[in-house]
C-alpha positions, 0 to 999 in steps of 0.5 A: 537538550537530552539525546533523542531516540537512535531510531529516528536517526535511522530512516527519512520522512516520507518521501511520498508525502514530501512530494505532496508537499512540494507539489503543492507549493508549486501548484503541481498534478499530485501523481505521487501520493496515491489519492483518487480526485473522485467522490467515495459510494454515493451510498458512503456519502449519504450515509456520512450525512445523516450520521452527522446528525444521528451520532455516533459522536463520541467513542466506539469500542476500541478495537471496532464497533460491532457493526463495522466488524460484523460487516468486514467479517462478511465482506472479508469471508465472502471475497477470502472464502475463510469464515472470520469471527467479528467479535475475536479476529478482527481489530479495525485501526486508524488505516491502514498504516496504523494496522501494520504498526501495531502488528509489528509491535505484537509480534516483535521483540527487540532484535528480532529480524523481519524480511521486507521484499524491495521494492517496498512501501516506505512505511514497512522498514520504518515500522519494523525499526520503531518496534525494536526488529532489523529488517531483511530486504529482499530483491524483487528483481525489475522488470518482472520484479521476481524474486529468489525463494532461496533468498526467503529461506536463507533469511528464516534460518538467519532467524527473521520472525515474519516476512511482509508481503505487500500484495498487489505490491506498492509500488511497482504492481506485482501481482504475487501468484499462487506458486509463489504465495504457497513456496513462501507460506511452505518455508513459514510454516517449516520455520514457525514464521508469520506472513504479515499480508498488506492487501490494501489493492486487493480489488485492483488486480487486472486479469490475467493477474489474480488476487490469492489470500495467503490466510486462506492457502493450506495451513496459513491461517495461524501464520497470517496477519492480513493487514488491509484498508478501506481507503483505495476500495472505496476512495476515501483515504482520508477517512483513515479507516483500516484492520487487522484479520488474524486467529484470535490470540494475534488480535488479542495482542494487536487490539492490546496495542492499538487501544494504547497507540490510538484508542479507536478509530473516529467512531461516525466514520466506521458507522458510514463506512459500512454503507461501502462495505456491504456493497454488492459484488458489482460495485467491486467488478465495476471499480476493477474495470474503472481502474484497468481501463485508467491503467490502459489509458495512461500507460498508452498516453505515456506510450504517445509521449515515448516515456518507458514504463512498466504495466502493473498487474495490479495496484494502481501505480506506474514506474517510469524508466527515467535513464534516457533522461539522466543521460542527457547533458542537462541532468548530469549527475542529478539523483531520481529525487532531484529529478522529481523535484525538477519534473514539479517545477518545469512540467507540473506534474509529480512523482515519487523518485523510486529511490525511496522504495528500493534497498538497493541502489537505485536511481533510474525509476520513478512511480506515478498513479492513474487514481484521477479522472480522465480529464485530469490524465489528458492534462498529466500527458499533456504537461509531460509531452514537454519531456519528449523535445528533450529526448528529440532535440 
């Protein structure tokens, strides 16, 4: 059998998704991979319904229907304050997932570098690998997750191209402010760099946190990617709905790439998703205030049960300090993974060992989600209230 390509030798599956898988096989509370358990808009819904009979059914344009650009170009400059031209600056891809993708492969070449804070979203390192680029990680240091702005500059002048910069961040909730946005975007213009922007949870940010668009900071529009999702705003992460908002020359190469990597996105689908985006303003101050009183309501459950945890500013995951555990006779040794795969078994619930987030050595965090109904989070608190004998006993 031929060799296979050296890359793929060079990271994992999804850990994230391996514990769906694992969850499932046991019958487990999924808290690992970051879906909700509630319906999408009424208004999405609907819509879906009768498109299923009006069509669209066959292909879209490649890079996006007219009506779903010119609906993100509105709800995109409404809530960034930028004025974006549907027909050159967007490009809607198959998630968002598939948005950093084909940015990476636009805006790389072969050895060149890209830095990646850490904790990341496990996908970035991956995708920076699969388009021929090294990353560079650099630490956001728990608890408050802040990081070293010389750290950034030392990695521009050791050449890296762009630096992601995923905002609220996934996985550990940090909300970057607008000091530390403008420092950055400072040392990308210095340095000729694109800021690659993942804003997926960008109306998941709870006060006194607040969201700042870096494409929309002085002098940032032609150093931005802005790679975004329709998935967490408006539940439907199987829709696999997401874009790309660059100047006009970066979507040109990005529309290039996605036509070659998946044609288009399901053309029906971005039809209905248009219902969610021109939703009113109070659909997403509702959906932030549903999902700030999720994060108070679990963190205080996990609180009851003695479980240390972090508060998220924004997002809607929860990393839990696992070490008081660790130290105990019975989990001698064991990894956070093991861990993880130990809590599904003998708890019924499951969660992401932190590991696979972190550049550095890790072993003592793992990450929830609270994107489920109340009813559900009762029965979450209930299941890991088991752990709190351990601790006692």
């Amino acid at each position: 059998m031929p060799e296979l390509s050296r890359r793929v030798g060079t990271f994992t599956d999804s850990v994230i998704r391996r514990m769906t898988r694992i969850s499932d096989e046991h019958g487990a509370i999924n808290l690992s991979q970051g879906f909700p358990d509630f319906d999408p808009p009424k208004e999405m819904m609907d819509r879906l319904a009768e498109v299923a009979y009006e069509g669209p059914h066959q292909y879209s344009v490649t890079y996006g229907d007219p009506n779903i650009l010119e609906a993100i170009a509105r709800k995109q400059g409404r809530t960034s304050g930028l004025e974006i031209d549907p027909e050159t600056q967007i490009c809607v891809t198959c998630g968002g997932t598939e948005s950093m993708m084909a940015t990476m492969m636009t805006i790389v070449n072969p050895g060149d570098k890209v830095m990646v804070f850490s904790p990341f979203y496990e996908n970035y390192g991956a995708d920076a690998i699969l388009s021929g680029a090294e990353p560079i990680y650099i630490p956001l240091v728990p608890p408050e997750y802040n990081f070293d702005i010389n750290l950034i500059e030392e990695g521009f002048k050791a050449g890296a191209k762009a630096i992601v910069i995923c905002n609220p961040s996934n996985p550990c909730g940090k909300v970057f402010t607008r000091d530390e946005l403008m420092a950055i975007g400072e040392l990308c213009i210095k340095y000729d760099a694109f800021a690659v922007t993942d804003e997926v949870y960008e109306h998941l940010v709870y006060e006194p946190a607040e969201h700042v668009y870096m494409a929309a900071l002085p002098g940032m529009w032609e150093h931005t990617i802005t790679c975004n999702s329709l998935s967490k705003t408006y539940s439907i992460t199987g829709w696999r709905l997401g874009y790309v908002v660059a100047p006009e020359d970066v979507i040109e190469g990005v529309r290039k790439v996605h036509d070659f990597l998946t044609v288009g996105a399901p053309a029906p689908l971005q039809e209905a998703a248009c219902a969610g985006l021109n939703m009113p303003e109070s659909y997403y101050e509702e959906l932030n205030r549903t999902y700030k009183e999720k994060r108070d309501y679990f963190c205080a459950g996990l609180d009851s049960i003695g479980l240390k945890h972090n508060v998220p500013e924004g997002t809607y995951f929860v990393m839990v300090d696992i070490s008081d555990f660790l130290a105990l006779p019975q989990f001698s040794g064991m990894s956070d993974l093991e861990f993880c795969e130990w809590l599904i078994i003998n708890t019924g619930v499951a969660a992401v060992p932190g590991s696979s987030f972190f550049r550095e050595e890790v072993n003592n965090l793992i990450r929830f989600h609270f994107a489920r109904q109340k009813e559900t989070l009762d029965e979450v608190i209930r299941r890991l209230g088991r752990l709190q004998g351990l601790l006692e006993g």
